[in-house]
KOLVEX-575960 format. One record per residue: residue in three letters; x, y, z of N, C-alpha, C in turn. Coordinates in steps of 0.2 Angstrom, whole numbers, plus 5000, padded with zeros to 4 digits. Layout:
N
ALAXYZXYZXYZ;...
END
This chain:
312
UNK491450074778491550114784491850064789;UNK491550004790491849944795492649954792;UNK493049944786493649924786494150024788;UNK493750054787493950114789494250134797;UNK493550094800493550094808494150074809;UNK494250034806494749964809495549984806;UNK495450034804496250064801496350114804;UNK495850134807495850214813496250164819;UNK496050124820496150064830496950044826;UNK497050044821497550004818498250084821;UNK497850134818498150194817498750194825;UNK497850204831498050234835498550154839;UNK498550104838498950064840499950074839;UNK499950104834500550124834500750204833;UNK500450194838500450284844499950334842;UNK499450354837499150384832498750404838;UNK498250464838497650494843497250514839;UNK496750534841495850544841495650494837;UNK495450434838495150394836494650394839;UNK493950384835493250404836493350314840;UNK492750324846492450254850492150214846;UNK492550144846492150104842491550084846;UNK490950044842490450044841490349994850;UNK491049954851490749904858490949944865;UNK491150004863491150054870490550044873;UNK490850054882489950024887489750104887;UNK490250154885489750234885489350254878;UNK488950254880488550314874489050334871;UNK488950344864489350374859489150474860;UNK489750484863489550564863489350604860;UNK488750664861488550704855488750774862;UNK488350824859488650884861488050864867;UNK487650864867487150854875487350794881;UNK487650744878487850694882488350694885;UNK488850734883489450714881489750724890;UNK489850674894490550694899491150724899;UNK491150804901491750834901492250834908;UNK492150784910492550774917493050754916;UNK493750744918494350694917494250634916;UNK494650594912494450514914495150494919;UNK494950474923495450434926495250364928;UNK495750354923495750244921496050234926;UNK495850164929496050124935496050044930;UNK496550024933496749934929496149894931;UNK496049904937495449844940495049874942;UNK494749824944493849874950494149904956;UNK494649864958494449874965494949964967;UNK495549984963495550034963495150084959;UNK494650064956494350094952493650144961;UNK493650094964493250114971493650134973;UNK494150144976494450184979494550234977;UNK494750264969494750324969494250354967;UNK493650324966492950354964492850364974;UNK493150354977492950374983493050434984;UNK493850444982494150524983493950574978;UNK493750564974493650594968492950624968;UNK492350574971491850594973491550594966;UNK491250654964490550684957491250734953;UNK491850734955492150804951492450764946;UNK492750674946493350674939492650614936;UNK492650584930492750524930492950454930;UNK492950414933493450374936492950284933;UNK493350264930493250204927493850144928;UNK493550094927494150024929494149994920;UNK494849994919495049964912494749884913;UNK494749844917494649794918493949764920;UNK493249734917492849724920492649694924;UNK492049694932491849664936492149574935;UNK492449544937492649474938493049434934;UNK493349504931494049464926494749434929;UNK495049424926495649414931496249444928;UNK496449484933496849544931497649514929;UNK497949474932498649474931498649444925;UNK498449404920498649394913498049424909;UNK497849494911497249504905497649524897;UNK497249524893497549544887496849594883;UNK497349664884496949734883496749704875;UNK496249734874495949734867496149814862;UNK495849834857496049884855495549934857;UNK495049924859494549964861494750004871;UNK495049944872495649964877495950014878;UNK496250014871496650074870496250154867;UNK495950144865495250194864495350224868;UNK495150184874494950224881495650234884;UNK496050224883496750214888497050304884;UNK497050314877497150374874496450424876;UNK495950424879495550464881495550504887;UNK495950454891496350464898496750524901;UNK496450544907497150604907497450594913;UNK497350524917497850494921497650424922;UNK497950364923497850324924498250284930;UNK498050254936498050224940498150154941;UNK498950134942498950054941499250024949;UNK499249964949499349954957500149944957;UNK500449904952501049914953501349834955;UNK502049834958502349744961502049704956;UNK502049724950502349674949501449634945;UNK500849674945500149654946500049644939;UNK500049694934499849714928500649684924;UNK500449604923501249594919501049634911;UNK500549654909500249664902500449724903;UNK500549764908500649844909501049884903;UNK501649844903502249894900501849884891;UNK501749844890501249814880500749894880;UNK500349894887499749944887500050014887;UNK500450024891500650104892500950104887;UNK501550074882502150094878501750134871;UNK500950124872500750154867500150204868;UNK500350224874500050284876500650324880;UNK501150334877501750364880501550434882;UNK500850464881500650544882500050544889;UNK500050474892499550474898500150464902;UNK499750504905500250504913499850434917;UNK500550414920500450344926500450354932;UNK500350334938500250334945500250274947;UNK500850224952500950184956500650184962;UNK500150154962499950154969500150124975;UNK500550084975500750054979501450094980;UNK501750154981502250154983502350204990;UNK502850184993502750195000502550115003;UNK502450074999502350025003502949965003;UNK502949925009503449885009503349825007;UNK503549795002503349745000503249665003;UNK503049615002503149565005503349495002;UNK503949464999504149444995503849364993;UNK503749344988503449274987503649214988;UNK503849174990504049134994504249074988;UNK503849044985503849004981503949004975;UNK504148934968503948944963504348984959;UNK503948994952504449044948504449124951;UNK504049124956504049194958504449214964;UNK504849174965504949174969505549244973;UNK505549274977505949334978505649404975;UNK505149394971504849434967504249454973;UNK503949534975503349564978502749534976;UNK502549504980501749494983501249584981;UNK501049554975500649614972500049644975;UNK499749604980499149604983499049654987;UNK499449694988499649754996498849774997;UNK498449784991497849814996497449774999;UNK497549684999497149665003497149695013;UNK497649725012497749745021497449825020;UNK496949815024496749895027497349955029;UNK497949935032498449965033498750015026;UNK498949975022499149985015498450015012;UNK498050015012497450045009497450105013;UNK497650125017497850195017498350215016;UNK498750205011499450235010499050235001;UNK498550164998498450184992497850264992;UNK497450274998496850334995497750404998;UNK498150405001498550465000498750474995;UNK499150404990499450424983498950414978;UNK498150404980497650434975497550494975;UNK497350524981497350594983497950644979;UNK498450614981498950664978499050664971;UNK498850604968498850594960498150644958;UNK497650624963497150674958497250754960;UNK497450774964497550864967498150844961;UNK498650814961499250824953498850854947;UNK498150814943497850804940497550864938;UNK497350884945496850954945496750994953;UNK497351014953497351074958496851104961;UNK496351134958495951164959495251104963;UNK495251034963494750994968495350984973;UNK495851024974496351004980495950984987;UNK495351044989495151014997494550974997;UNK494250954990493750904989494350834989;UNK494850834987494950764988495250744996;UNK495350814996495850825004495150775009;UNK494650795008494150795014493850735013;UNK493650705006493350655002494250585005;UNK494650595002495050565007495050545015;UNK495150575016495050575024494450565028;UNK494050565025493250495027493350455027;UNK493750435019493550385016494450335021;UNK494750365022495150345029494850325034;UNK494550365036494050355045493550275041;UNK493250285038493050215035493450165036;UNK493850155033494650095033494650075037;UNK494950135044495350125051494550085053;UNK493950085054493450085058493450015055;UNK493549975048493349935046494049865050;UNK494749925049495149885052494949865059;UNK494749885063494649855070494049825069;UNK493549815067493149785069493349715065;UNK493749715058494149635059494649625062;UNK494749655066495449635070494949585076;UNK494449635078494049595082493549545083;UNK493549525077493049485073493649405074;UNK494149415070494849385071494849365075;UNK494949395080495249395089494649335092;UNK494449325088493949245092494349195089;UNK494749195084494849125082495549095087;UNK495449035089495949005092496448985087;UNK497048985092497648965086497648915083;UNK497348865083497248805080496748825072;UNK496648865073496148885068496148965064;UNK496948975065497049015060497449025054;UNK497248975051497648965043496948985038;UNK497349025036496749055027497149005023;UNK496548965020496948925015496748925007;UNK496948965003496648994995497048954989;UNK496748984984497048964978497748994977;UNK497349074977498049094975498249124982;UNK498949134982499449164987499149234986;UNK498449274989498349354989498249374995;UNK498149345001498249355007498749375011;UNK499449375009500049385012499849425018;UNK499849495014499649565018499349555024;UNK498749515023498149525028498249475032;UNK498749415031499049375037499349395041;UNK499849455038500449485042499849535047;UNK499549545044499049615049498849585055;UNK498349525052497849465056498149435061;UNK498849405062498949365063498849295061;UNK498849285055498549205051498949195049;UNK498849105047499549085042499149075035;UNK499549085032499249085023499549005020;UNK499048985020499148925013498848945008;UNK499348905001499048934994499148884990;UNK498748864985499148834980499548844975;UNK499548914974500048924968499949004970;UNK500749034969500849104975500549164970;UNK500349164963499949204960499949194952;UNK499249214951498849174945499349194941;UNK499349134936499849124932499749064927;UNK500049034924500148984918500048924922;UNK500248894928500248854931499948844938;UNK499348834937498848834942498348764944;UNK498648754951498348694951498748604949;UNK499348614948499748544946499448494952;UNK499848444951499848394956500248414962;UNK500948434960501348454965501048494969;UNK500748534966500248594972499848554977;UNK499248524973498748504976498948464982;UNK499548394980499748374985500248394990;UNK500648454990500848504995500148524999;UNK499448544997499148585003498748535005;UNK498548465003498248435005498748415012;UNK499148385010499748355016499548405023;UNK499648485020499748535024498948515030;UNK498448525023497748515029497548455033;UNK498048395031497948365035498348355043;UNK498748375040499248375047499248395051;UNK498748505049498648545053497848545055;UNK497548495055496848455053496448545052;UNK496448575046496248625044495548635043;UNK494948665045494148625045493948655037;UNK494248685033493848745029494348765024;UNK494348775018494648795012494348845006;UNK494848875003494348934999494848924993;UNK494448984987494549004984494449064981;UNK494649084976494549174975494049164966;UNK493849234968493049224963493449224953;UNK493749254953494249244946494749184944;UNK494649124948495149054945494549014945;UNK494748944943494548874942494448864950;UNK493948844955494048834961494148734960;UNK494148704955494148644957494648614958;UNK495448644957495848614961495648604971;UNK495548654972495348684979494748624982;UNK494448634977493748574981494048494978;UNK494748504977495048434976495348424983;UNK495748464984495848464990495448454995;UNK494848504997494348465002494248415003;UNK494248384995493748324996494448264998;UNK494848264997495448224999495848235005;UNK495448295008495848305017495548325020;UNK494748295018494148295025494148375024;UNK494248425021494048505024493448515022;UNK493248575021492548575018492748645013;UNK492448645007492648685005492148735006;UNK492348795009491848845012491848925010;UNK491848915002491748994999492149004995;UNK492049044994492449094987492549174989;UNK493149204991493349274991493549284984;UNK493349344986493549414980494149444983;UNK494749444978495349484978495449524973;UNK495649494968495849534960495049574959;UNK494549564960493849594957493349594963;UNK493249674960492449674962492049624960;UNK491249614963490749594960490449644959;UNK489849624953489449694950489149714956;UNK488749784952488549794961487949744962;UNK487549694960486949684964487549614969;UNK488149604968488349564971488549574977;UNK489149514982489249504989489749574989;UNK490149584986490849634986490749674980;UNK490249734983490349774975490749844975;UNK490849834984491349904984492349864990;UNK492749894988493249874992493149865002;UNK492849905002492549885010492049835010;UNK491549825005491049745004491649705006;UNK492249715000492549655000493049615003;UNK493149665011493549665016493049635020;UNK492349635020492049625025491849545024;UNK491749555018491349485013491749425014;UNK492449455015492849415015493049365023;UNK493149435027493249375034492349345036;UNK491849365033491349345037491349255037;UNK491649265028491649185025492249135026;UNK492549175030493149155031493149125038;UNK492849175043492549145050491949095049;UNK491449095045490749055045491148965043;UNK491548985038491748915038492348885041;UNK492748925046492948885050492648865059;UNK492048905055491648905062491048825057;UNK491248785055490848755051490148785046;UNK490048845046489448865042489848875035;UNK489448875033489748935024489048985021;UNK489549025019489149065018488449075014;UNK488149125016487449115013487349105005;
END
């Protein structure tokens, strides 16, 4: 039976369907009493995996391909992946450039409809490195652009299924009033820091967006997760930087190695003062287990340590 299984995943790997769920599925294996008959709508990561479970409420399914704390630009889908990616009847990716594994996963589900979530937005172009002139994939770290992703979720899911058109209508537009309500209160949160003290300085370049909003300068060691993280050449470009701009605080994000980062500290007096979530959720008993946690989670620890605290 095990060599069977494994010829069925083989099957649907080059395009085949109904492939029974293998045995490492996190859902129950369906019977007729169990079984969820609602939509699956896959999302690539957690974090829009919460935003559309915002819009969508109790009426679709909505699940994240990727689990709590992975790291999303070089993940490598498994076949069990694909299980679930052929069970789907829409799937939700961010887009610019985020999911380099994207076009490997889609090309073999050419019968699930796709949704770019990022479109309508302006991008912000990468300044450095091999990326360079290439989109800053991060657009939802800005509240701004997080309301442009729940309209082209909304729209994808009334696409989907017509008949939840004014559940998503209404469920969207909360879930709006929330955002705007979250943006001013970091705006105002922000608005203590003096100019001498607003450099966000991280591992990776995922702050773009939230600089341009903030008004902050972004330093990074390497402009997104990739093959080459952390060289010498990095580490000594942002040390230079934190010495010169005498920077009191430095971070990294919850999905890399932070020891390049706490190399830097230690070599330019900063203090390394936390870890932000970008690419991932935390599960839920953690600091960011929904996209508004992790906008808030984020400047708390971002003011506490350049106010010399760090986080609890």
């Amino acid at each position: 039976m095990r060599g069977l299984r494994w010829l069925l995943v083989g099957i649907l790997l080059l395009g085949g369907c109904g492939v029974p769920a293998p045995e490492n599925r996190q859902e129950t294996r369906p019977t007729q009493t169990n079984r969820d008959e609602r939509p699956l709508v896959l999302t690539t990561f957690t974090v829009l995996a919460d935003m559309a479970q915002q819009v969508a409420g109790d009426r679709l399914r909505v699940e994240s391909l990727i689990k709590p704390g992975a790291e999303v630009h070089g993940y490598e889908f498994t076949p069990s992946d694909l299980v679930r990616g052929q069970e789907a009847a829409l799937i939700l990716e961010n887009g610019l450039g985020l999911e380099r594994w994207g076009d490997r996963f889609y090309n073999s589900l050419p019968n699930v409809p796709r949704v770019t979530l990022t479109k309508g937005i302006s991008p912000i172009p990468i300044q450095e490195d091999t990326y360079r002139g290439q989109p800053n994939p991060h657009a939802w770290m800005s509240p701004q652009n997080a309301l442009i992703y729940v309209d082209n979720i909304r729209k994808a899911l009334t696409d989907l299924d017509p008949a939840g058109a004014e559940i998503y209508a209404a469920n969207a537009k909360a879930y709006k009033a929330q955002i705007r309500a979250l943006d001013q209160e970091l705006r105002q949160a922000l608005a203590t820091l003096p100019a001498h003290k607003r450099y966000i300085v991280t591992c990776e370049g995922a702050f773009s967006y939230l600089a341009r909003d903030y008004d902050l300068t972004e330093v990074y060691l390497w402009p997104v997760n990739a093959d080459q993280e952390g060289t010498p050449r990095q580490i000594t470009r942002v040390i230079d930087i934190v010495r010169q701009q005498q920077i009191p605080a430095v971070f990294c994000e919850s999905t890399v190695n932070a020891n390049p980062q706490r190399q830097v500290a230690r070599e330019s007096g900063a203090t390394f003062a936390g870890i932000f979530y970008v690419d991932s959720l935390s599960p839920p008993e953690g600091n960011a287990p929904t996209y508004l946690d992790l906008l808030k989670y984020n400047i708390n620890t971002f003011i506490r340590g350049l106010s010399g605290r760090t986080a609890p």
